[in-house]
C-alpha positions in Angstrom: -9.6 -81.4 49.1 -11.8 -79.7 46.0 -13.5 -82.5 44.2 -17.0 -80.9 43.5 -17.4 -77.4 42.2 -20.7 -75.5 42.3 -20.8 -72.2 40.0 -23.9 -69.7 41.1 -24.5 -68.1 37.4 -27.1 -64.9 38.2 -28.9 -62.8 35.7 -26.4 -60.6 33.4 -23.2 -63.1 34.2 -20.2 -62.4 32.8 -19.5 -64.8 30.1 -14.8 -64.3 30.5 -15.6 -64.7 34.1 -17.6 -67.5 34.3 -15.5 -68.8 31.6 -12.6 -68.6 33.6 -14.0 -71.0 36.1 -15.0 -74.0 33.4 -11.7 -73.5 32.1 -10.1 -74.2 35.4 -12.2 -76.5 37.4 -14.8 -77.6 34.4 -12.5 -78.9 32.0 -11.5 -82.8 32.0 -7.7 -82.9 31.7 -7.3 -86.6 34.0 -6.1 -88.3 31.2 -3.0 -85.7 31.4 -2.6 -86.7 35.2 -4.6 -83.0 36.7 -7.1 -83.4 38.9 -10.7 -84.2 38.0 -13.4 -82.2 39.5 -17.3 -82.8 39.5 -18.6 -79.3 38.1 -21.9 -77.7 38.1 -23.4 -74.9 36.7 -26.3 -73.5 39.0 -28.8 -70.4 39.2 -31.3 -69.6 41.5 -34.3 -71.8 40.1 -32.6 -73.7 37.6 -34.5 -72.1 34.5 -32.1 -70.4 32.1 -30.4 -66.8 32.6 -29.4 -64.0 30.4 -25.9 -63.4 30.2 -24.0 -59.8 30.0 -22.8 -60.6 26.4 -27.0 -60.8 25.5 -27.4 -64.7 24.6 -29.1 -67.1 27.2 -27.5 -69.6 29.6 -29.0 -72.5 30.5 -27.5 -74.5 33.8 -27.0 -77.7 34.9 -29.3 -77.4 38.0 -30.9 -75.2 40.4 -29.2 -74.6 44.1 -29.5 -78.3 45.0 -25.4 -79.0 44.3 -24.7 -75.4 46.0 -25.0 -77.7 49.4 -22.4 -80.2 48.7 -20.5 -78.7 46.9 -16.5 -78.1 48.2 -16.3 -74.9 45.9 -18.8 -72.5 45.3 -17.8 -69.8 42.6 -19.9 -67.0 41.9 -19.0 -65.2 38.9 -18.9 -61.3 37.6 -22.6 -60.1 36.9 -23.5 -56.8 35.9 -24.5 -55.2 39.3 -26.6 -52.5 40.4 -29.0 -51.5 43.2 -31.6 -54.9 42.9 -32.8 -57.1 45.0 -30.6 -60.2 44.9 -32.7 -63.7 45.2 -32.3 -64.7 49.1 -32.1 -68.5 47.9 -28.9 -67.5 46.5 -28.0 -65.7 49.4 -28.6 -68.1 52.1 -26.9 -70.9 50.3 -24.2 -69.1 50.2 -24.0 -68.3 54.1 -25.0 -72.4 54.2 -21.9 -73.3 52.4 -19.5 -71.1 54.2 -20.6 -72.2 57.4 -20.5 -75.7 56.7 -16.4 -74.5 56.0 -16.8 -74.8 51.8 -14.8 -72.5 50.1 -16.5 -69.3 48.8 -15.3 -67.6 46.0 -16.3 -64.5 44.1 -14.8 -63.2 40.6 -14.4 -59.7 39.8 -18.0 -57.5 41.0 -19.4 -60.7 42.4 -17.8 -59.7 45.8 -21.0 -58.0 46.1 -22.9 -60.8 46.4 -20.6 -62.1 48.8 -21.3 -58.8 51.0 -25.0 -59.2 50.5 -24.9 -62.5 51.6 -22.7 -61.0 55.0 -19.7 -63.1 54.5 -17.4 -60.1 54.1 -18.0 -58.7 57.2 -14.6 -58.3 58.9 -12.6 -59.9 56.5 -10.4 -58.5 54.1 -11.4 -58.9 50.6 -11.2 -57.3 46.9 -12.7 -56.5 43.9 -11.8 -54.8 40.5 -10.7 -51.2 40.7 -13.1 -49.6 39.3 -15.7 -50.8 42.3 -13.5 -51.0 45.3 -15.0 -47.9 46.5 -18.3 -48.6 46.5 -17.5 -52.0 47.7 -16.3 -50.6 50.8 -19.3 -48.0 51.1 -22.0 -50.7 50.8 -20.0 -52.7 53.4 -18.2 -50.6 55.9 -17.5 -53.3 57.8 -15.6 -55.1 55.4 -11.7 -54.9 54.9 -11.7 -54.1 51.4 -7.8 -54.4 50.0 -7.4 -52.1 46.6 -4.1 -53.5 45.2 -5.0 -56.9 45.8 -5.3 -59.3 42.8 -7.0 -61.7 45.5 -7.7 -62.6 48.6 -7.7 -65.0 50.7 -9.8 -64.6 54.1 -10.4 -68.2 55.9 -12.6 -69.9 53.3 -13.8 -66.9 51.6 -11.7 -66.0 48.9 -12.1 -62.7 46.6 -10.4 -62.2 43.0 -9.9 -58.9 41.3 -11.7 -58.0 37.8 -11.7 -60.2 34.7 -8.5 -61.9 34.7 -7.6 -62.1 38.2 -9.6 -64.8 38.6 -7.2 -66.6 36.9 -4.3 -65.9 39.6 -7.5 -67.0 42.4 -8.1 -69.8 40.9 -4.8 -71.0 40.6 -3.8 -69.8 44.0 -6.9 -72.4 45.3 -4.9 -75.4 42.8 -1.9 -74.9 44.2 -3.4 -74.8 47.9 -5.0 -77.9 47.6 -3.1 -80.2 45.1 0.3 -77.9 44.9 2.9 -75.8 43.4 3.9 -78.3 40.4 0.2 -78.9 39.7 -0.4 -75.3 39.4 2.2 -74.5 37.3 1.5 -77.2 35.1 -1.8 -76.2 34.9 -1.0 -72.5 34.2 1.6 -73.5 31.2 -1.0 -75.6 29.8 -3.8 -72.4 30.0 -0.2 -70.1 28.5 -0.7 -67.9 31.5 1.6 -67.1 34.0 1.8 -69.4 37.3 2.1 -66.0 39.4 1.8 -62.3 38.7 3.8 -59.7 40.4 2.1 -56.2 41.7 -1.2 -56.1 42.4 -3.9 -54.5 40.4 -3.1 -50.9 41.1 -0.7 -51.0 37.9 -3.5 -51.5 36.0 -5.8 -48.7 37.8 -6.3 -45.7 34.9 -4.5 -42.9 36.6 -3.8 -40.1 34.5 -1.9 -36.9 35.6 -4.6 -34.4 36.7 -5.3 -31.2 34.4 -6.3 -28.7 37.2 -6.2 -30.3 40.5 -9.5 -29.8 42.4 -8.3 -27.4 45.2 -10.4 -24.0 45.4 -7.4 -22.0 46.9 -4.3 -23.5 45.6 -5.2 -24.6 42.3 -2.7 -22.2 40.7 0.2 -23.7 42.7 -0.5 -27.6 41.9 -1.6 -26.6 38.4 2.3 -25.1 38.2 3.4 -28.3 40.1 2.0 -30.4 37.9 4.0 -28.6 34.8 7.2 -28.6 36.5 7.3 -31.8 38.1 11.4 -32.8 37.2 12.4 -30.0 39.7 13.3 -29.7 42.8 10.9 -28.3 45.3 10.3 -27.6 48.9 7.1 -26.5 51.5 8.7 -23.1 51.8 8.9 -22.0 48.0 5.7 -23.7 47.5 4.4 -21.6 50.3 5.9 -18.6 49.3 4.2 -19.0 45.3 1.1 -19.2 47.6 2.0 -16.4 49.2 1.5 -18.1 52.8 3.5 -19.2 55.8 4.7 -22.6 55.3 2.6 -23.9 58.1 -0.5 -22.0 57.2 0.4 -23.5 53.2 0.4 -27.0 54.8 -2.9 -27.1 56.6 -4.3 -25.3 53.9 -3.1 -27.7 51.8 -4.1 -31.0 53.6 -7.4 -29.3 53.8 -8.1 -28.8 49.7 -6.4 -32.5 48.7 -6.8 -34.7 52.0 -2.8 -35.1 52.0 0.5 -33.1 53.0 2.5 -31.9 50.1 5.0 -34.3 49.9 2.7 -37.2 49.9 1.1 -35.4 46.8 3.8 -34.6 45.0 5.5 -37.8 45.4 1.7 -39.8 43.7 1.8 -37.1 40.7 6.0 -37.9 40.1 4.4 -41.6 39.9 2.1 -41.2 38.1 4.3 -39.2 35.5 6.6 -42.1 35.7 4.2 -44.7 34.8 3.1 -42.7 31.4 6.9 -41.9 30.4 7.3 -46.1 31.0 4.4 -47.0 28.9 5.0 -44.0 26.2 9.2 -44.1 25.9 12.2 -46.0 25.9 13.8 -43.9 28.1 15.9 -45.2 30.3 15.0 -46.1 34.0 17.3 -43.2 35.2 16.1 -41.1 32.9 12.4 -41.6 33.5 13.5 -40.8 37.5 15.3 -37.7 36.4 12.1 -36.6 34.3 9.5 -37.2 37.4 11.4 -35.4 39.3 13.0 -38.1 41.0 16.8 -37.7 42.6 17.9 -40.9 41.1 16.6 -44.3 40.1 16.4 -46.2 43.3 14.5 -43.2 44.6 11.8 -43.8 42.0 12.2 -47.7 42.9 11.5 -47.4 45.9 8.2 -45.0 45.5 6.8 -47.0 42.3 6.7 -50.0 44.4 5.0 -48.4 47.1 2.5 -46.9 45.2 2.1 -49.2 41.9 2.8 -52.4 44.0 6.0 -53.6 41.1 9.1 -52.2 39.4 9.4 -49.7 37.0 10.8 -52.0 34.8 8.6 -54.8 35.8 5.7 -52.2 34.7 6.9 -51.6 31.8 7.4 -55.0 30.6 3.5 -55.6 31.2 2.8 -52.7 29.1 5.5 -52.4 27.0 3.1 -53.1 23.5 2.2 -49.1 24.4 5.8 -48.6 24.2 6.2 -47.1 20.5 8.3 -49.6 18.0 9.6 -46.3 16.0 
């Protein structure tokens, strides 16, 4: 059971992040029947830090609570190439060891890696790092449309708001479903989220595809993506064999054709969702889709929720007029 909670703060932390976690596990709400939890704000030496937002920080402590702590929460900093302090480090690999529960918010999964406890574990981070994430720790099983991740004691959120869903995914492990939801009505959030975080990923269609030799094909693809196409006419615009077409083609974009064609018919979807109030059919029939169930079944694939489920998260891009 979580009853004390240990929050690293490092230089540059982000202020929503960190936020997130005194709202959750910092915040007195026994007197409304939630559980209580001894909360502590640390940094590496206890003297104050800046934060991302520019104004100074200053904690409760220095490492000291990170040892007995049941939680320890490291929040989003602004990351880059530097040294990380080792004291933060090893107290980290102390607490997981000892079986504590080790969380990281949005880019602090880096810290997490530094500190070796992603190695061979599945884990996230926001979007926009999930890449380099992966090439800093090749070992690690980094998962791109997660919102979180849980991993034995090591758990990972997603950027900014994820850590909302993390943190209430760890309330509802430990004290239960009706806590949690209780506790997300009373933050006006939702208890659960479907999808992951790939609907939120900026994907916009491509202009010119980057492929040297069949740039004039996918450029022409990517205008006339409502028809119908096949390998051989696409070939033949190429003026290849279908076969020499495909393994030319898997060559220039790292995929076969179909799979291609199939994200770019997605991703057209997902603008016509967020930019009209046309129809689920007709949003199919204008990526190119056979029917709606078609495009069903690919949007959840690829954007991890329903097309209409999409659009209701982004429906204030939806135009009122």
């Amino acid at each position: 059971m979580i009853r004390s909670v240990a929050v690293i703060a490092l230089d540059q932390v982000a202020v929503f992040e960190l936020g997130v976690l005194t709202e959750v596990f910092g915040t007195d709400r026994t007197d409304d029947g939630f559980p209580g939890y001894r909360f502590t704000v640390c940094t590496a030496d206890g003297d104050p830090v800046r934060t991302a937002s520019g104004f100074g920080l200053t904690p409760h402590a220095d490492l000291a609570p990170v040892d007995d702590a049941d939680l320890v929460a490291v929040p989003a900093y602004t990351h880059g190439d530097g040294e990380l302090p080792e004291a933060v480090l090893a107290a980290l690999r102390r607490a997981a060891d000892r079986g504590a529960y080790v969380f990281s918010v949005c880019s602090a999964a880096f810290v997490l890696g530094a500190a070796g406890l992603l190695d061979g574990r599945e884990c996230t981070t926001h979007w926009k790092y999930v890449d380099e994430l992966q090439r800093r720790h090749p070992s690690a099983r980094v998962r791109c449309d997660s919102l979180y991740v849980a991993d034995g004691p090591v758990l990972t959120s997603a950027g900014t708001a994820a850590g909302i869903d993390a943190c209430l995914h760890l309330v509802r492990q430990e004290h239960g479903s009706g806590t949690a939801t209780r506790l997300a009505r009373r933050m006006v959030v939702p208890p659960h989220r479907d999808g992951g975080q790939s609907q939120y990923v900026e994907a916009p269609i491509p202009a010119t595809p980057d492929a040297p030799t069949l740039e004039p094909v996918l450029s022409w693809l990517v205008g006339h993506l409502d028809r119908p196409t096949t390998v051989d006419e696409l070939a033949a615009r190429a003026g290849m064999s279908p076969r020499t077409f495909a393994r030319r083609f898997r060559a220039e974009t790292g995929t076969t054709p179909h799979d291609w064609l199939t994200n770019q018919r997605v991703l057209l979807a997902r603008r016509l969702l967020e930019e009209t109030r046309l129809s689920v059919e007709s949003v199919a029939a204008r990526s190119g889709f056979p029917d709606a169930a078609a495009l069903r079944h690919h949007f959840a694939r690829r954007v991890g929720t329903t097309p209409q489920g999409y659009r209701t998260t982004f429906r204030d891009r939806v135009p009122t007029a």
